[in-house]
VEXDREN-2710 file (C-alpha; in Angstrom, 1 decimal):
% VEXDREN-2710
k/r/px/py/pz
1/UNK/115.3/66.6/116.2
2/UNK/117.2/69.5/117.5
3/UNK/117.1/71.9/115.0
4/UNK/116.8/75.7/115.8
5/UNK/117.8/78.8/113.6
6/UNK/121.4/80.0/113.8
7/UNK/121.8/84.0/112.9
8/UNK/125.6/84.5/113.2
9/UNK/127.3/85.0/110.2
10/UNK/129.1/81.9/108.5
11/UNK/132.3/81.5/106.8
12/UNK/131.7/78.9/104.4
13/UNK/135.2/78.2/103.0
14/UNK/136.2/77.9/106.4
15/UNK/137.0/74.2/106.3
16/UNK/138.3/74.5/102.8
17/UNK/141.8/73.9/101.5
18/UNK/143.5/76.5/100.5
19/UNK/144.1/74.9/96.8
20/UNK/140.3/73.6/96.9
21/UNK/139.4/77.5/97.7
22/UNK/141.7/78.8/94.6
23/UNK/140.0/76.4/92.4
24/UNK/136.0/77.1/93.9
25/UNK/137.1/81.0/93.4
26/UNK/137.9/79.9/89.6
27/UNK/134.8/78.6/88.7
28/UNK/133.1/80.6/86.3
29/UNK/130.0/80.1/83.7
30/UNK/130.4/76.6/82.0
31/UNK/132.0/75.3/85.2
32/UNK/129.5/76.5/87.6
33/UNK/127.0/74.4/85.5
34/UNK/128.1/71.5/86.5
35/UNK/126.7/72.0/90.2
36/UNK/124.0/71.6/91.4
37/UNK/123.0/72.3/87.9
38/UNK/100.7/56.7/83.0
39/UNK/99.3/59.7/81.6
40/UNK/96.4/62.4/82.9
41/UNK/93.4/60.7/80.3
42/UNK/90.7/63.3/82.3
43/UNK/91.9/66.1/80.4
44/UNK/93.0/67.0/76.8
45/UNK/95.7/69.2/78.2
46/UNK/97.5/65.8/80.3
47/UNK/97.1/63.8/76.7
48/UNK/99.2/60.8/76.0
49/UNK/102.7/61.4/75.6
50/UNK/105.0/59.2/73.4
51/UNK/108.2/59.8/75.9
52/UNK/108.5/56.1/77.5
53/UNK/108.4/55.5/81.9
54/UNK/110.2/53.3/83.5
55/UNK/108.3/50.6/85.5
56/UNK/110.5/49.8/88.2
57/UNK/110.8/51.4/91.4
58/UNK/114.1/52.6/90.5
59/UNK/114.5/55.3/93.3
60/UNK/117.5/56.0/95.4
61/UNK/115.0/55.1/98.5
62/UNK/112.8/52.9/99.9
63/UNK/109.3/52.8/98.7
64/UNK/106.7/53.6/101.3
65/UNK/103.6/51.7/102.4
66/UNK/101.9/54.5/103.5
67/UNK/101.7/56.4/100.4
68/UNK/100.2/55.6/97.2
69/UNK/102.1/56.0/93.8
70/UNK/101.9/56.4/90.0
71/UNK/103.7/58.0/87.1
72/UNK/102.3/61.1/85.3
73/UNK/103.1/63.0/82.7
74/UNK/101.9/66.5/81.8
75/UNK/102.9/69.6/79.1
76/UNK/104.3/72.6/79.7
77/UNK/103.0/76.0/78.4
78/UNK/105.8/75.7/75.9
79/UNK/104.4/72.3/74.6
80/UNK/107.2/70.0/76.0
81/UNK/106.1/66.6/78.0
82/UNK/106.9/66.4/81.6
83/UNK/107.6/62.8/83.2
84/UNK/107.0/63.0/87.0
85/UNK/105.7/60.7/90.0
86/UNK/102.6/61.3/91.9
87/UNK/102.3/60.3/95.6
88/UNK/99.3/60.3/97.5
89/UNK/98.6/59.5/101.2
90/UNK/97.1/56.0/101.2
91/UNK/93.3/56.0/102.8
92/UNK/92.9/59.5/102.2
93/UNK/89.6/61.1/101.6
94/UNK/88.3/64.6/100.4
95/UNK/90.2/67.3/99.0
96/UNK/93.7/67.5/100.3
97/UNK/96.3/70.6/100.4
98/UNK/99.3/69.8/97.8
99/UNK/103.1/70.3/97.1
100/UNK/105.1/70.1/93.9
101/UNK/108.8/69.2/94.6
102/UNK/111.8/69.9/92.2
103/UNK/115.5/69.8/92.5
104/UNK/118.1/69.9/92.8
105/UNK/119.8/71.2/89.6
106/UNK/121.0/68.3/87.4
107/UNK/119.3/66.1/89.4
108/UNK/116.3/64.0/88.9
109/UNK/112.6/62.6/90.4
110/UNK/114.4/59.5/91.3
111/UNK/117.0/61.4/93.9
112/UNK/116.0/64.3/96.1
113/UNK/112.7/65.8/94.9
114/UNK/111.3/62.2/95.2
115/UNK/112.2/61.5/98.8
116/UNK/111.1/65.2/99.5
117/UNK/107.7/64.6/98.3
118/UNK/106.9/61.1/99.4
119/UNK/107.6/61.7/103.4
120/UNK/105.8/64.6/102.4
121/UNK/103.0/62.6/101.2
122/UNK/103.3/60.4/104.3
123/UNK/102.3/63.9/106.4
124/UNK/98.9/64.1/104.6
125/UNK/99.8/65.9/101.1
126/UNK/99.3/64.8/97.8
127/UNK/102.9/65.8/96.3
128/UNK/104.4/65.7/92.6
129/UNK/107.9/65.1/91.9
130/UNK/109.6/65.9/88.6
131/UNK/112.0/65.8/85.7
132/UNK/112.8/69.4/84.4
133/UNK/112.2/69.9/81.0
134/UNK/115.1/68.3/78.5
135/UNK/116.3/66.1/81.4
136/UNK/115.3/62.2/83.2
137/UNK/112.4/61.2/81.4
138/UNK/111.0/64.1/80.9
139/UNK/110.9/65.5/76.9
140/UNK/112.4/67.8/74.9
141/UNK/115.8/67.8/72.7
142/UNK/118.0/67.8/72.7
143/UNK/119.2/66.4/75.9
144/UNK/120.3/68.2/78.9
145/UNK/119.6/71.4/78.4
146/UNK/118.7/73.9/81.0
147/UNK/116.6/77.6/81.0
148/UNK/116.1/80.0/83.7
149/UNK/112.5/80.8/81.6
150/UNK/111.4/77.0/81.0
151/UNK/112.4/75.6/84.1
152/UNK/110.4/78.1/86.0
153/UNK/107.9/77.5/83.8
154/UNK/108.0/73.6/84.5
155/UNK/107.0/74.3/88.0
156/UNK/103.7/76.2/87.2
157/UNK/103.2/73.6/84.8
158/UNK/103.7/71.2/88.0
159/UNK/100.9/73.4/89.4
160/UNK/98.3/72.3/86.7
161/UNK/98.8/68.8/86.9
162/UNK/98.2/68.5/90.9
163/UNK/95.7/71.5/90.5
164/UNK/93.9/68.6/87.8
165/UNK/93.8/66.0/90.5
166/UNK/90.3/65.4/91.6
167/UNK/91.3/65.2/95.7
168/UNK/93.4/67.8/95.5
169/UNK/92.3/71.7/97.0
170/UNK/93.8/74.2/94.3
171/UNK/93.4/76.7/97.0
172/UNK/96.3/74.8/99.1
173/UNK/98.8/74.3/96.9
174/UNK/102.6/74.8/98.0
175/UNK/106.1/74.3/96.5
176/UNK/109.3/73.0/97.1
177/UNK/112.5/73.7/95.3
178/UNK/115.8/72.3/96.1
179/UNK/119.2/73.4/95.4
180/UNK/119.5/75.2/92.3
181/UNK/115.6/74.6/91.6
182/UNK/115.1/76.4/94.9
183/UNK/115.5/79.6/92.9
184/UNK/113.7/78.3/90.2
185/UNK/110.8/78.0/92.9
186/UNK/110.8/81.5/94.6
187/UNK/111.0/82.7/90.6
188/UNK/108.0/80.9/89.6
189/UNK/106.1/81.6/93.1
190/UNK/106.5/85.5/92.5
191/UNK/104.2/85.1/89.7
192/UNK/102.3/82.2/90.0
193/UNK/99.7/83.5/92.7
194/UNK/98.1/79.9/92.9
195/UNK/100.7/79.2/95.2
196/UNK/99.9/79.8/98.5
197/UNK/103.6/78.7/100.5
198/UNK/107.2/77.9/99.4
199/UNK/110.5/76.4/100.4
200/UNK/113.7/77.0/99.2
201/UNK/116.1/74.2/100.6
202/UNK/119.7/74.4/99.9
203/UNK/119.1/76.9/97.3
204/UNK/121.4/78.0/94.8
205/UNK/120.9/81.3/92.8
206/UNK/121.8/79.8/89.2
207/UNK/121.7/83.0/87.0
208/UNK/123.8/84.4/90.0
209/UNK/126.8/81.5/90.4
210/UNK/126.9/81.4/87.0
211/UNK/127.2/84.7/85.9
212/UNK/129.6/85.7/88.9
213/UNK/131.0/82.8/90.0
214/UNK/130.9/81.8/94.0
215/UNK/130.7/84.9/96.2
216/UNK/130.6/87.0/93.6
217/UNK/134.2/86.5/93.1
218/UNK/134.3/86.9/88.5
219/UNK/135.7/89.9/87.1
220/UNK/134.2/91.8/84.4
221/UNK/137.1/90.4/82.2
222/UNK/136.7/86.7/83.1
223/UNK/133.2/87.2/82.1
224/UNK/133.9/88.4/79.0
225/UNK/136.5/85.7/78.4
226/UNK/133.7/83.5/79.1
227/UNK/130.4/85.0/77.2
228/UNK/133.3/84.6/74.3
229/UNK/134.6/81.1/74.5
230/UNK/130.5/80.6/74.1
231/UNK/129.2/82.6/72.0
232/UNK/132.6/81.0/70.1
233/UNK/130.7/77.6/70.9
234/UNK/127.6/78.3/69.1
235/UNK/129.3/78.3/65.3
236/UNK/130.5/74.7/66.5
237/UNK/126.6/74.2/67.2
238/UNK/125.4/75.4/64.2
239/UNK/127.8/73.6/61.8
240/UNK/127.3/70.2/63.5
241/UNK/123.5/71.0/64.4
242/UNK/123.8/69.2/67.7
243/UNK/125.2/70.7/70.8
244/UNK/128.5/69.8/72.3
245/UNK/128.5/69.1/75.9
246/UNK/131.0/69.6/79.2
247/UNK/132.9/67.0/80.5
248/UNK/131.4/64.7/82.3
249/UNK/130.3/66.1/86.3
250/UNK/131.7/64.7/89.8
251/UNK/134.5/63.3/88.1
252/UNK/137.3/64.1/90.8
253/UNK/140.8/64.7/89.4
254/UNK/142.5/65.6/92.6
255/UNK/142.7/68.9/94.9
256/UNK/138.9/69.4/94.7
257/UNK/137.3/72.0/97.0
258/UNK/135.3/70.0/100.0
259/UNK/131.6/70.7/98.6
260/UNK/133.0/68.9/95.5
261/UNK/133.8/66.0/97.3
262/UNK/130.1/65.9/98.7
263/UNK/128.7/66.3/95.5
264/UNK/130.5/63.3/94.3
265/UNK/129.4/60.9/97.2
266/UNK/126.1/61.7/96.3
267/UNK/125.8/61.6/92.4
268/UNK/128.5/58.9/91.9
269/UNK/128.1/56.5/94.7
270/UNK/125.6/54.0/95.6
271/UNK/124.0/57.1/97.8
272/UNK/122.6/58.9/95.1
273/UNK/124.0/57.9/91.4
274/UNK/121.1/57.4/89.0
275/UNK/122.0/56.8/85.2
276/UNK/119.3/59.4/84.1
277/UNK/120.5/62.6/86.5
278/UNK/123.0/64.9/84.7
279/UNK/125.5/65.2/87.4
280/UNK/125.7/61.7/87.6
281/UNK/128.5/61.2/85.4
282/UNK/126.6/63.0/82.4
283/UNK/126.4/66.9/81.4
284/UNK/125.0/69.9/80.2
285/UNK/125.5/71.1/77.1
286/UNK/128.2/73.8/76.5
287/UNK/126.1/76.7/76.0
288/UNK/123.8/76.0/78.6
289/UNK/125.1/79.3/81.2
290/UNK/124.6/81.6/78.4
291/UNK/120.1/82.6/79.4
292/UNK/121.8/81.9/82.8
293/UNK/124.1/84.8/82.7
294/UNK/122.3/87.3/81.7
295/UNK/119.0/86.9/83.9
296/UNK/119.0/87.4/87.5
297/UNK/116.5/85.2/88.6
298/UNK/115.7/86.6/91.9
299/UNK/114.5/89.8/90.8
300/UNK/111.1/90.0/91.5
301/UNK/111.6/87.9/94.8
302/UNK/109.5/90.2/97.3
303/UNK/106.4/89.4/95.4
304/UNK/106.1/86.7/97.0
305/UNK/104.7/88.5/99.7
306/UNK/101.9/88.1/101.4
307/UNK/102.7/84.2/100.7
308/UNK/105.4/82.7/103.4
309/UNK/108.8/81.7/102.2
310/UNK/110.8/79.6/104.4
311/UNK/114.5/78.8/103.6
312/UNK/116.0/75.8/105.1
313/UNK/119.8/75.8/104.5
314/UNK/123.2/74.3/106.2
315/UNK/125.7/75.9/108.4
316/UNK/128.3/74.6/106.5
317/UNK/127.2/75.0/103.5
318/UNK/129.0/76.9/100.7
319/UNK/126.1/77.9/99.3
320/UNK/124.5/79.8/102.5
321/UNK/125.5/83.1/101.3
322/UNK/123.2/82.8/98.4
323/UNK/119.9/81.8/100.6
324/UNK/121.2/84.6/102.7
325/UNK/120.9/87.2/100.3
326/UNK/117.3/86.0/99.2
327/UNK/116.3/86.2/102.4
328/UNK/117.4/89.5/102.8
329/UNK/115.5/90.7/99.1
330/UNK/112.4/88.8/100.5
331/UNK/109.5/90.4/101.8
332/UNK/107.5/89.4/105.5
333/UNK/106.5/86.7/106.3
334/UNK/109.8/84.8/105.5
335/UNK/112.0/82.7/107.6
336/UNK/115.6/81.5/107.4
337/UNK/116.1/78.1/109.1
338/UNK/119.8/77.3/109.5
339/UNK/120.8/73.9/110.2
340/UNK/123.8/73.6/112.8
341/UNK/127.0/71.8/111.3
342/UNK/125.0/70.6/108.0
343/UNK/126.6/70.7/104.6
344/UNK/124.8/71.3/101.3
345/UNK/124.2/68.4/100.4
346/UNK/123.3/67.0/103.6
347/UNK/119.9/68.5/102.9
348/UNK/119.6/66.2/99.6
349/UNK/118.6/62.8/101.7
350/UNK/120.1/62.9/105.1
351/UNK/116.3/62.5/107.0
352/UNK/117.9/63.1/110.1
353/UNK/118.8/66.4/109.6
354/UNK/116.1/68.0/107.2
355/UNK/113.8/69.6/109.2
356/UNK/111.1/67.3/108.0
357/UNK/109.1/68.3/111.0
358/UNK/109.4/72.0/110.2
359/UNK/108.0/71.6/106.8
360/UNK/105.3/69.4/108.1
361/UNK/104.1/72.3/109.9
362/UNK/104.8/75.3/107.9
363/UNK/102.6/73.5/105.2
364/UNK/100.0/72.6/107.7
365/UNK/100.2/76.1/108.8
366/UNK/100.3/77.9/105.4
367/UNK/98.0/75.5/103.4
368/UNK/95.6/75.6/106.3
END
């Protein structure tokens, strides 16, 4: 794999249209969302959930024979059930370093996260994949609802279930975060001190795309206009007392921006479409961006340090400004990996070109 790390700066809209550019530069709040946005019996804490798992192997990739699976499910700190898959090396013995895997945003275990964790797994980790809280078949109502707070939370919740596991070493425990649940990751990582590495792959700043729109390009007054139209939303809410929802995602209309027509051939093709992810032709609730908007996410991001942080990201991307400027906030020891002529979502399941190999060994170096 040749992969090394580019420096230069990167226009991302290079390669854009100049109609798809007007309409990524319009994209504000409710928009932005749209993106990419067996039970534990040993303990009391991992009890029997009532939220029902699928059976099948119903993931958009091949199952492994060198791994060893099975469905979990775990509660938050907020009390809401977590569905997620559990892969373990096959033949392993003793106590083994670990990695929870989430991402991207809108996305489920099925997709991304999955595949991230079980070549992981097939490198000597024990890895957990999951549904965020309110989305796949994880709980919480109603549907498809996201929070900068409880979705951070879902990952140190992550933590406790593959801290639980009897052959795993809770003082090697890593993290993975893609996409818009690579921010997610560095937020939970700058307080959860139990983790002792972390990647941020193609990561998106939510509270910051959402609240500013891409490359900072919102005014004040579009924000505004926007905070209103929600905060208009929420009588609508109240007097039905169930949330109305955005159209539905990766529906092209015409004169889309490139990085929209990748998103599509992943969530509504045979690639990566899965029933249960929201951008799959479902979609977040209308008042979703509003905790978004008014949190930046990132701002605690040098506490990280001492832990390593290593961002993985695409040349191409339109979304490398954002792992640029977390890089820049981060604290030593931190590295930015930038992937020659990759696009976004190339890093979701194209194995040729994530670094699979640099992972490998920044865990094995990290969670030594």
């Amino acid at each position: 794999m040749d992969i090394h790390t580019e420096t230069t700066k990167i226009t991302t809209e290079q390669d854009m249209p100049n109609e798809g550019r007007r309409n990524m530069m319009k994209m504000t709040g409710a928009g932005i969302v749209a993106l990419g946005i067996s039970s534990l019996a040993s303990s009391q804490a991992f009890a029997q959930s009532s939220i029902a798992l699928t059976d099948e192997w119903d993931k958009k990739f091949a199952k492994s024979d060198k791994v060893d699976h099975k469905k979990v499910t775990f509660k938050n700190r907020y009390g809401i059930t977590l569905a997620a898959d559990l892969y373990q090396p096959k033949n392993s013995t003793g106590k083994l370093p670990a990695i929870v895997v989430g991402g991207p945003f809108g996305a489920v275990k099925e997709q991304s996260s999955g595949l991230y964790a079980q070549i992981m797994a097939e490198q000597g980790f024990v890895t957990l994949a999951f549904d965020p809280s309110y989305t796949g078949e994880s709980g919480g109502e109603p549907r498809n609802i996201a929070s900068p707070d409880i979705n951070t939370e879902d990952f140190s919740a992550a933590v406790d279930c593959i801290g639980m596991q009897a052959n795993v070493d809770r003082q090697r425990i890593g993290m993975i975060g893609i996409c818009g649940w690579g921010g997610m990751a560095l937020n939970a990582v700058a307080v959860d001190k139990r983790v002792k590495a972390v990647v941020a792959s193609t990561m998106y700043d939510m509270t910051r795309v959402m609240s500013k729109g891409y490359n900072d390009s919102v005014t004040l007054e579009q924000r505004t206009q926007t905070l209103e139209q929600l905060s208009q939303q929420r009588w609508q809410d109240a007097e039905k007392g169930t949330p109305v929802y955005q159209p539905s995602y990766n529906v092209l209309k015409g004169g889309e921006a490139q990085f929209m027509l990748d998103y599509h051939d992943y969530y509504m093709t045979p690639r990566g479409y899965h029933s249960r992810a929201v951008n799959s032709g479902n979609a977040w609730s209308q008042t979703t961006p509003l905790s978004f908007m008014n949190m930046p996410l990132l701002t605690y991001i040098s506490e990280i340090s001492p832990r390593p942080v290593l961002f993985i990201h695409g040349e191409k991307a339109h979304s490398l400004y954002m792992a640029k400027t977390a890089y820049e906030n981060a604290a030593e020891p931190k590295e930015l990996m930038v992937i020659p002529g990759a696009s976004h979502v190339d890093l979701y399941d194209q194995v040729d070109v994530i670094p699979f190999e640099k992972l490998t060994s920044f865990f094995k170096q990290h969670l030594a």
